[in-house]
C-alpha positions as CSV (number, residue, x, y, z in Angstrom):
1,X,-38.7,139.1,194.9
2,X,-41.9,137.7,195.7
3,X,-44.3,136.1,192.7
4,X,-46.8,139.1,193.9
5,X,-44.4,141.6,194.1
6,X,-43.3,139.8,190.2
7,X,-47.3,140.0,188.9
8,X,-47.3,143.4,190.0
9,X,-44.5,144.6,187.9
10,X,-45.5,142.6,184.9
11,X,-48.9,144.5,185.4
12,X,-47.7,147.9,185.4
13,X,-45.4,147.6,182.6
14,X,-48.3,146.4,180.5
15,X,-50.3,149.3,181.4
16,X,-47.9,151.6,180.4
17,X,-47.1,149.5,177.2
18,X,-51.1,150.0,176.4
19,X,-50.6,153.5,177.8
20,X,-47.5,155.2,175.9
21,X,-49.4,155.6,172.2
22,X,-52.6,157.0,173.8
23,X,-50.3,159.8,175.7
24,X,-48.7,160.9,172.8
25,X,-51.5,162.5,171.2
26,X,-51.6,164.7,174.0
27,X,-48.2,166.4,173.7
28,X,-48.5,169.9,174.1
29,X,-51.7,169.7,176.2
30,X,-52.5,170.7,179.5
31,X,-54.3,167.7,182.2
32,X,-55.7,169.3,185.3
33,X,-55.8,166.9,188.0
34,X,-57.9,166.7,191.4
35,X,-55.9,165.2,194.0
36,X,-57.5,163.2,197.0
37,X,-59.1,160.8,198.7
38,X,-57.7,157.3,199.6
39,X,-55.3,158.2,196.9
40,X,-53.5,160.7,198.8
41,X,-53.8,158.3,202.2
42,X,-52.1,155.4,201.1
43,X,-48.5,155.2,200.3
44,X,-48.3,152.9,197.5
45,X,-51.2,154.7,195.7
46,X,-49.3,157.8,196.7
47,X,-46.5,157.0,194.8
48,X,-48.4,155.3,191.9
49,X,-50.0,158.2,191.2
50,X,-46.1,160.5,191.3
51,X,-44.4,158.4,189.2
52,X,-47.9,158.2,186.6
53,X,-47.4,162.1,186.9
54,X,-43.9,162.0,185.8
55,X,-44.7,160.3,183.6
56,X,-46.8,162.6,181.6
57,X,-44.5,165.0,182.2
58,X,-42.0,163.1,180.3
59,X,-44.3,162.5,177.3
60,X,-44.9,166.0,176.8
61,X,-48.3,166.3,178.8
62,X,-48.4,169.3,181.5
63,X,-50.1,168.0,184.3
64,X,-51.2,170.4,186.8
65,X,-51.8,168.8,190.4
66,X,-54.9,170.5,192.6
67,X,-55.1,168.7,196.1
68,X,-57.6,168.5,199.1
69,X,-56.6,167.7,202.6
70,X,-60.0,167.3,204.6
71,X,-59.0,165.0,206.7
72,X,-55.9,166.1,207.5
73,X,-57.1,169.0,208.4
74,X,-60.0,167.7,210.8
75,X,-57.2,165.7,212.5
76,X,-55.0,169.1,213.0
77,X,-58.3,170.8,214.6
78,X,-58.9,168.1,216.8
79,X,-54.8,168.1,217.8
80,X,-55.3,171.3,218.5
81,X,-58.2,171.2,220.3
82,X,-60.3,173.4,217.6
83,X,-64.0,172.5,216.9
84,X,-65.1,172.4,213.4
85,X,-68.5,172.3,212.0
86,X,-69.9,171.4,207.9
87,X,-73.0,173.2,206.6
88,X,-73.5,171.2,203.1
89,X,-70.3,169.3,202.9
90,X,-68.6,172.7,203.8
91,X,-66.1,173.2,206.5
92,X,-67.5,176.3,208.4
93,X,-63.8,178.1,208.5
94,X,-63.5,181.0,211.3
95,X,-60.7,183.4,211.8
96,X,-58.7,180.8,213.6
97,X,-59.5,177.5,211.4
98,X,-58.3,179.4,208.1
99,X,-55.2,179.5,209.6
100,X,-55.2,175.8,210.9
101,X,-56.4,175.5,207.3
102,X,-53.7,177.5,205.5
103,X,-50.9,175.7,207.8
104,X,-52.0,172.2,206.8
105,X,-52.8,172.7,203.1
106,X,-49.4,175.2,202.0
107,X,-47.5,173.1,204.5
108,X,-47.4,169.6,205.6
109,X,-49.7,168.5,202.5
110,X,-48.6,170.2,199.6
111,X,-44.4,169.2,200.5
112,X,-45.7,166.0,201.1
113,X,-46.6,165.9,197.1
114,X,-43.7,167.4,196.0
115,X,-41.9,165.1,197.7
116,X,-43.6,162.4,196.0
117,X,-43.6,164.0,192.6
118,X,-39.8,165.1,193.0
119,X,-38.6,161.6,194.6
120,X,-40.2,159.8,191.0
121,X,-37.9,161.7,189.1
122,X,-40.1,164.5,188.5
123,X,-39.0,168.8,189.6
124,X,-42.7,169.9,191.1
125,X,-43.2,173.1,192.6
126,X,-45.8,173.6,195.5
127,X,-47.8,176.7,195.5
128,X,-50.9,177.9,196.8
129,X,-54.0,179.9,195.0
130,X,-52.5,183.6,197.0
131,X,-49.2,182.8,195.3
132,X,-49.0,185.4,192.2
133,X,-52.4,186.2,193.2
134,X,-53.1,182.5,191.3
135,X,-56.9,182.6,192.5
136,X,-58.5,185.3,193.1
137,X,-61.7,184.2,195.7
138,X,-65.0,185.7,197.0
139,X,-66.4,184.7,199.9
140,X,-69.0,181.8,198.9
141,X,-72.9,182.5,199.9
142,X,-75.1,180.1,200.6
143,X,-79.0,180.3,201.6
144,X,-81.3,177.7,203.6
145,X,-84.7,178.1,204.0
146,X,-86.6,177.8,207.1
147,X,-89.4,175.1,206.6
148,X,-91.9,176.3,209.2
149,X,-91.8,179.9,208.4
150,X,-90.5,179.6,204.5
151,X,-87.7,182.1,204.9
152,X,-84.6,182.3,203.3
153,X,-81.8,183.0,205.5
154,X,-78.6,183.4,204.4
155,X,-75.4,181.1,206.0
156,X,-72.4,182.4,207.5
157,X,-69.6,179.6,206.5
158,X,-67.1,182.5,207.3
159,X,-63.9,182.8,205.4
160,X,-64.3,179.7,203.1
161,X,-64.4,181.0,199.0
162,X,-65.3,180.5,195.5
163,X,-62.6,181.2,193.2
164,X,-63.7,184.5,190.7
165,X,-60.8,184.0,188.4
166,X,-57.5,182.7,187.8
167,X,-54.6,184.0,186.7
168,X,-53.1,181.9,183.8
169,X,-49.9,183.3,183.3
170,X,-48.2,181.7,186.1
171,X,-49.0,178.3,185.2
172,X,-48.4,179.3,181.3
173,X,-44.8,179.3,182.9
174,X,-44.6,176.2,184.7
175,X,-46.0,174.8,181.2
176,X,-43.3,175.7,179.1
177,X,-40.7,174.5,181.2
178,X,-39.5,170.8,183.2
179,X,-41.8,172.1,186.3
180,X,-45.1,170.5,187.5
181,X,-47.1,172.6,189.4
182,X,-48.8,171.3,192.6
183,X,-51.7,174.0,193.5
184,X,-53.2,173.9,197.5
185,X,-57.0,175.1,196.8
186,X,-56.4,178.6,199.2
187,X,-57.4,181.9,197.2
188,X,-57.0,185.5,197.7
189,X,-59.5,188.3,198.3
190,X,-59.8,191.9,197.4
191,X,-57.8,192.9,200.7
192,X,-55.8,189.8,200.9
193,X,-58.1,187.8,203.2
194,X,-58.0,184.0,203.0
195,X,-59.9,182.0,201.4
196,X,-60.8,178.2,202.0
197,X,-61.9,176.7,198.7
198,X,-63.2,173.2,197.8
199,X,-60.1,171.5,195.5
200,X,-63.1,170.1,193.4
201,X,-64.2,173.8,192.5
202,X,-60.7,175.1,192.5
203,X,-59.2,172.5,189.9
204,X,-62.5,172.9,187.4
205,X,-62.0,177.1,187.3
206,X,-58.5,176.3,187.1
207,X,-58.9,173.7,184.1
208,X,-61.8,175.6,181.8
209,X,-59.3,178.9,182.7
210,X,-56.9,177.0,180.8
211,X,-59.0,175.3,178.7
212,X,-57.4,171.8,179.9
213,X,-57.6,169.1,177.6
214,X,-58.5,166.9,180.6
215,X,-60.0,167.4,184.4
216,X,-59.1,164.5,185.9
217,X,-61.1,163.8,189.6
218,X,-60.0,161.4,191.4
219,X,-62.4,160.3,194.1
220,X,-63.0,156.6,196.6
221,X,-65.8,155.3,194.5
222,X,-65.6,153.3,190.5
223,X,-67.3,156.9,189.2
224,X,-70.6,157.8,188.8
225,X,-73.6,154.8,189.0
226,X,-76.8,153.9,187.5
227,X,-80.2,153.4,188.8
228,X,-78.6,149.7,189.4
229,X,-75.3,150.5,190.6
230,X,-73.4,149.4,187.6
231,X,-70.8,151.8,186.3
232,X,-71.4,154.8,183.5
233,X,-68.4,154.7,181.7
234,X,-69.9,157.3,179.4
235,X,-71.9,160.6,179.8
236,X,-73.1,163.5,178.1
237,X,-74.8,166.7,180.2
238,X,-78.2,165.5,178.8
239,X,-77.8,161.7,180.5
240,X,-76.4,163.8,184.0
241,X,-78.9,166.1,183.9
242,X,-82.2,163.1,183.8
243,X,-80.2,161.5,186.4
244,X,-80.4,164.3,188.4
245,X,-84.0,164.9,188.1
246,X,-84.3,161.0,188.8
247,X,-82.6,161.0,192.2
248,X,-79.8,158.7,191.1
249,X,-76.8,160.6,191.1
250,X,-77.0,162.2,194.8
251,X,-75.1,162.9,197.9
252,X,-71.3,164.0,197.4
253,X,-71.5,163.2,193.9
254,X,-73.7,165.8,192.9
255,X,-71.4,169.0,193.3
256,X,-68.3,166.8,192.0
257,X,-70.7,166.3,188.6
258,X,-71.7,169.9,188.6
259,X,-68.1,170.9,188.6
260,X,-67.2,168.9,185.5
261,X,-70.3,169.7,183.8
262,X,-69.2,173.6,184.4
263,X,-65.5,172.6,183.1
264,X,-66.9,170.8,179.8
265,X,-69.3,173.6,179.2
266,X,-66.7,176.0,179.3
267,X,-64.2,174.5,176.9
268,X,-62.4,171.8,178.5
269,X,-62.4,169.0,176.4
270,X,-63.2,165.8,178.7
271,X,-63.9,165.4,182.5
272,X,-63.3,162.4,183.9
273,X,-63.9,160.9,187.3
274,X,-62.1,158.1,188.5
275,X,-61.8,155.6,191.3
276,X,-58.5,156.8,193.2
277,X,-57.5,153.8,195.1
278,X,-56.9,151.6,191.7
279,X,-53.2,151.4,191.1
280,X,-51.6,153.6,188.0
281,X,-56.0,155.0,187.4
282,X,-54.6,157.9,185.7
283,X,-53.2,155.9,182.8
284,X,-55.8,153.3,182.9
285,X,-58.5,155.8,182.5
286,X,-57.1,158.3,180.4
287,X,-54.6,156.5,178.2
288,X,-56.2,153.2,177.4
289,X,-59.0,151.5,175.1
290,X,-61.3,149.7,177.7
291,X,-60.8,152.9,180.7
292,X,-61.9,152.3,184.1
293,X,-64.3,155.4,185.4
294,X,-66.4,157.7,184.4
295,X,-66.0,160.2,181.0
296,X,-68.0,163.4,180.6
297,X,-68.0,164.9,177.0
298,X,-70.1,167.7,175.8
């Protein structure tokens, strides 16, 4: 074994040394936990991030696992020979990409976490929002408005959704047994259409549903910034909302800060949002003293 490989397992133990007490108090409690990112690319964070799972598992914690796939799905369309276009961060999702959607997100993805969770010593599950009728969707509106004429128009982003409700039993049952649930962000309409929903959305309706003690996002930046680019380890709704108004906190994280505000508001008791390619970042954040990203309390 090399001295790296050595300083590496020294470090980990130590973090979940620091880690164990903090988890404790959570027994019993649920943790709802956006998957993504450079997190979900890499292999070593990939299996970080399982065994971290596992872990809370073990403890008593019941994580619940939402994950994303953008860019695996871009690189099916493009296999395929399928053109895709965003309106606001949105993939516009026709009759033909929801399948490509579906395929990649129930399929190759969500095994590909099980696999992970399962080969860590965990028993995960992989399901999808239309299983049990888990989330039930609408198809998501959004306006622009023409700047020469000052009409609103509304956008056609075809069949990707919001999620209306969720449907709590299901995961009430994965809760009181060994299983970890690992959710891909598709929901259900009235007739049973498909629905393409954003895993940021999804996992906050899923954690204030069950009023989560934790929404954990895990994203490819430290968390959210300052005026002078130095991390906010702390925030309450009043700080996000002058930051807002002040043009700091824009771009991508905007609707990932809305969607925690929404969770917190609702009931759940902490969002946090955390810097995914940083080894073991769910027990550094969550479980320790110091923490790493960024924690939004009401």
């Amino acid at each position: 074994m090399s001295d790296t490989q050595q300083d590496e397992q020294l470090h980990t133990a130590r973090t979940l040394a620091e880690a164990l007490p903090y988890m404790r108090r959570f027994t019993g409690q649920t943790f709802v936990i956006k998957y993504g990112g450079h997190a979900m690319g890499d292999a070593q964070l990939a299996d970080d991030f399982a065994r971290d799972v596992v872990l809370m598992k073990q403890v008593g914690i019941n994580p619940v696992v939402v994950h994303g796939g953008g860019p695996q799905i871009g690189a099916m369309l493009d296999r395929l020979k399928i053109k895709s276009s965003f309106i606001d961060g949105l993939r516009v999702t026709d009759g033909e990409t929801v399948d490509i959607v579906e395929m990649v997100l129930s399929g190759s993805i969500n095994k590909a976490v099980v696999t992970a969770i399962n080969g860590a010593g965990g028993v995960a599950v992989g399901i999808s929002g239309k299983d049990g009728r888990l989330i039930e969707a609408r198809k998501l509106q959004r306006t622009t408005r023409d700047p020469d004429s000052n009409i609103e128009k509304v956008l056609d982003l075809g069949f990707v959704g919001e999620p209306v409700q969720v449907n709590p039993k299901l995961l009430h049952t994965f809760a009181q047994s060994d299983l970890i649930p690992v959710i891909a962000p598709i929901g259900v309409g009235e007739e049973g259409e498909t629905y393409n929903i954003n895993a940021d959305t999804a996992a906050g309706k899923i954690a204030a549903t069950l009023q989560a003690a934790k929404l954990v996002m895990l994203t490819d930046i430290a968390g959210v910034l300052d005026g002078n680019g130095e991390l906010i380890s702390k925030m309450t709704p009043e700080r996000a909302d002058i930051l807002r108004r002040e043009g700091v906190i824009k771009g991508g994280m905007i609707p990932k800060l809305e969607t925690c505000l929404d969770a917190v508001a609702q009931g759940v008791g902490a969002a946090h949002i955390l810097d995914g390619r940083l080894p073991h970042v769910l027990l550094l954040e969550a479980f320790t003293a110091a923490g790493v990203g960024t924690m939004i309390e009401a």
